[in-house]
C-alpha positions as CSV (number, residue, x, y, z in Angstrom):
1,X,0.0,0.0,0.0
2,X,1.1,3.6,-0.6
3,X,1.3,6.3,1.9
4,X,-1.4,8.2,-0.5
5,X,-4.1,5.4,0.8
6,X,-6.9,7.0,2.4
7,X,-5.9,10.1,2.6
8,X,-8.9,13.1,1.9
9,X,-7.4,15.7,-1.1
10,X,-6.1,18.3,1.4
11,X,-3.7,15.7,3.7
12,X,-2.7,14.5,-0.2
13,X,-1.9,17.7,-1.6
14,X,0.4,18.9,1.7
15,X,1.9,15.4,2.1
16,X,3.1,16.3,-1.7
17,X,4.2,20.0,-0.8
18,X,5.8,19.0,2.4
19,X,8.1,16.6,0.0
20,X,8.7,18.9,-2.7
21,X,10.3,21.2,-0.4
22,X,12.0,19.1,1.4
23,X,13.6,17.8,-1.8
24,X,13.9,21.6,-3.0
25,X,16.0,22.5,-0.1
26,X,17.9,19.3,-0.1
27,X,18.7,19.7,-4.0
28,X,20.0,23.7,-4.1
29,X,21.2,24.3,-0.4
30,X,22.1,20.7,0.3
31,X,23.8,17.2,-1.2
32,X,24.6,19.4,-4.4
33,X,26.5,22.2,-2.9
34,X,27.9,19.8,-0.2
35,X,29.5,17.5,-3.0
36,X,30.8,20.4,-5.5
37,X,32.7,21.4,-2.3
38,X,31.6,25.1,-2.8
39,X,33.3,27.6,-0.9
40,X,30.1,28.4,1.0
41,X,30.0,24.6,1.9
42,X,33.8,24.1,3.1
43,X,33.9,27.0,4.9
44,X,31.2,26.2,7.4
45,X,31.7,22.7,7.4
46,X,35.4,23.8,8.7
47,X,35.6,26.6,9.6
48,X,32.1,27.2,11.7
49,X,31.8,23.1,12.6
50,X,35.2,21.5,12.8
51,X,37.2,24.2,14.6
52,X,34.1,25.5,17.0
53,X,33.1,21.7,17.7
54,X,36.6,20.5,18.2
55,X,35.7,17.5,15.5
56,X,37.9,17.8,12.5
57,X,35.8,15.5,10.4
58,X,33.4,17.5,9.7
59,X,35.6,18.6,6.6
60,X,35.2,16.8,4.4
61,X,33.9,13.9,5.4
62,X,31.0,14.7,7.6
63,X,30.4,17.2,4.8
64,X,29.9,14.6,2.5
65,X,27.8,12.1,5.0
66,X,25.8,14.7,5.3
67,X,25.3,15.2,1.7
68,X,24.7,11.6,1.2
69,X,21.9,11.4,4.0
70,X,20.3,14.2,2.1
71,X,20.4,12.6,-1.2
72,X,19.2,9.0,0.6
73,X,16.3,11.1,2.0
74,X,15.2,12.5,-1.5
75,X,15.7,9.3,-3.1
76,X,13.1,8.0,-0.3
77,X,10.8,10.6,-0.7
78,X,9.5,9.9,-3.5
79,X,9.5,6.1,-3.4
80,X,5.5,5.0,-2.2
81,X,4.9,4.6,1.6
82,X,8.3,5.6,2.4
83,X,8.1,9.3,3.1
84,X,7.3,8.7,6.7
85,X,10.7,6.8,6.9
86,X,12.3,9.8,4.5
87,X,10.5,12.6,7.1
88,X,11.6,11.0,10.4
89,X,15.3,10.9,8.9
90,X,14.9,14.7,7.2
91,X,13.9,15.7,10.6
92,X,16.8,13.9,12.9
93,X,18.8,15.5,10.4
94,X,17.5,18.5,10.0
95,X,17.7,18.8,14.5
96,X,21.2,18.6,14.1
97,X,21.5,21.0,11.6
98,X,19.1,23.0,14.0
99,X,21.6,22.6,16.9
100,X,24.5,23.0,15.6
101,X,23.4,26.9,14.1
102,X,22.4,27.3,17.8
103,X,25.9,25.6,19.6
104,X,28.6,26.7,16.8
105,X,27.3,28.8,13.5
106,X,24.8,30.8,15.0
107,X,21.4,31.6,13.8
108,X,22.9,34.1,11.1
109,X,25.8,32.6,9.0
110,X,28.9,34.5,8.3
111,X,30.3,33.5,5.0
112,X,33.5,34.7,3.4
113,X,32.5,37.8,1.2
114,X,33.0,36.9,-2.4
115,X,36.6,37.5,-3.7
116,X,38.2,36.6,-0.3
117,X,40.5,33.9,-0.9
118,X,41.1,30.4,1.2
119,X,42.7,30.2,3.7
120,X,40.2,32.0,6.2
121,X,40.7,33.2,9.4
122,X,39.1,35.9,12.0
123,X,40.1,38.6,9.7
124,X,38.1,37.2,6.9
125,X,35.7,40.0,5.8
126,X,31.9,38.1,6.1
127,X,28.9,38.9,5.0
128,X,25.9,37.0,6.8
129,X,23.1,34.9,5.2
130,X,20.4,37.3,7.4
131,X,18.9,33.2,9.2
132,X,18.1,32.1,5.4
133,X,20.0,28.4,6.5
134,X,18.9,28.3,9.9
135,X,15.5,28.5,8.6
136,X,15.0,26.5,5.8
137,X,16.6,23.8,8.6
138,X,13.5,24.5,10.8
139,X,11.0,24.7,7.9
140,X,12.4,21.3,6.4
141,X,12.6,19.3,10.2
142,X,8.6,20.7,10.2
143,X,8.1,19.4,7.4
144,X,9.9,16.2,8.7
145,X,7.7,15.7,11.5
146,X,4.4,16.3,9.1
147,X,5.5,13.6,7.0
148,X,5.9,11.3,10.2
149,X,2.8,11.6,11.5
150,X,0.6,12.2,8.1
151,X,2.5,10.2,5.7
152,X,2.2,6.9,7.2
153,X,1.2,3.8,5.2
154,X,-2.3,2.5,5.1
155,X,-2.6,-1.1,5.1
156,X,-5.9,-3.1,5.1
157,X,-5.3,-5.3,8.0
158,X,-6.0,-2.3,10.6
159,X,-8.7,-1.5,8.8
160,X,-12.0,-1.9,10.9
């Protein structure tokens, strides 16, 4: 059975738009960015998370897990009766994203300003993205937890 299963046309509709922009924000500010290794992408990935958290993964490699949980999720989106599965994962994901804004990037990220050249340090002139990335984390983890509880499978058994 498909998550779409006895659903009335509204739930249907914004069980549809709740994927699509998850998958919108996961396609432009996510896995694509994450794996062309734009500037944007390594600086916070090392800069803001590896030397503020003390993990020096996060570049590159947690840059690209990340990116490949994002491209998993998509890929799951839009296979029937797993976008509960893809929300509960967007919105784990999306929590750390959440957190770590709050812990080591701050709501408002300070990138580089273009023509500033690697390697970066405090002197770096920034310019900041005025909460765009912090939000579109909190709009997809809503989303996430939408999908969870609206997205679930219907399956005859538990039908009365």
């Amino acid at each position: 059975m498909t998550d779409m299963v006895d659903k009335s046309p509204m739930e249907k509709w914004l069980i549809f738009i709740a994927s699509l922009l998850i998958t919108g924000v996961f396609v432009f500010m996510g896995f694509v960015p994450k794996f062309m290794g734009t500037p944007e992408s390594q600086y916070m990935f090392g800069q803001l998370l590896a030397e503020r958290s003390g993990v020096a993964l996060f570049e590159p490699y947690g840059r690209w897990g990340i990116g490949l949980a994002e491209m998993a999720i998509v890929i799951l989106l839009w296979i029937p009766g797993k976008r509960h599965i893809a929300g509960g994962l967007a919105a784990v994901l999306m929590a750390g994203a959440v957190a770590s804004h709050l812990l080591w990037i701050g709501v408002i990220t300070h990138f580089p300003v273009k023509g500033e050249t690697p390697p970066f340090d405090a002197s770096t002139a920034t310019q900041g993205d005025n909460g765009m990335l912090f939000s579109l984390a909190l709009l997809v983890l809503v989303c996430g937890v939408y999908l969870v509880i609206k997205a679930k499978p219907s399956f005859m058994i538990f039908k009365s």
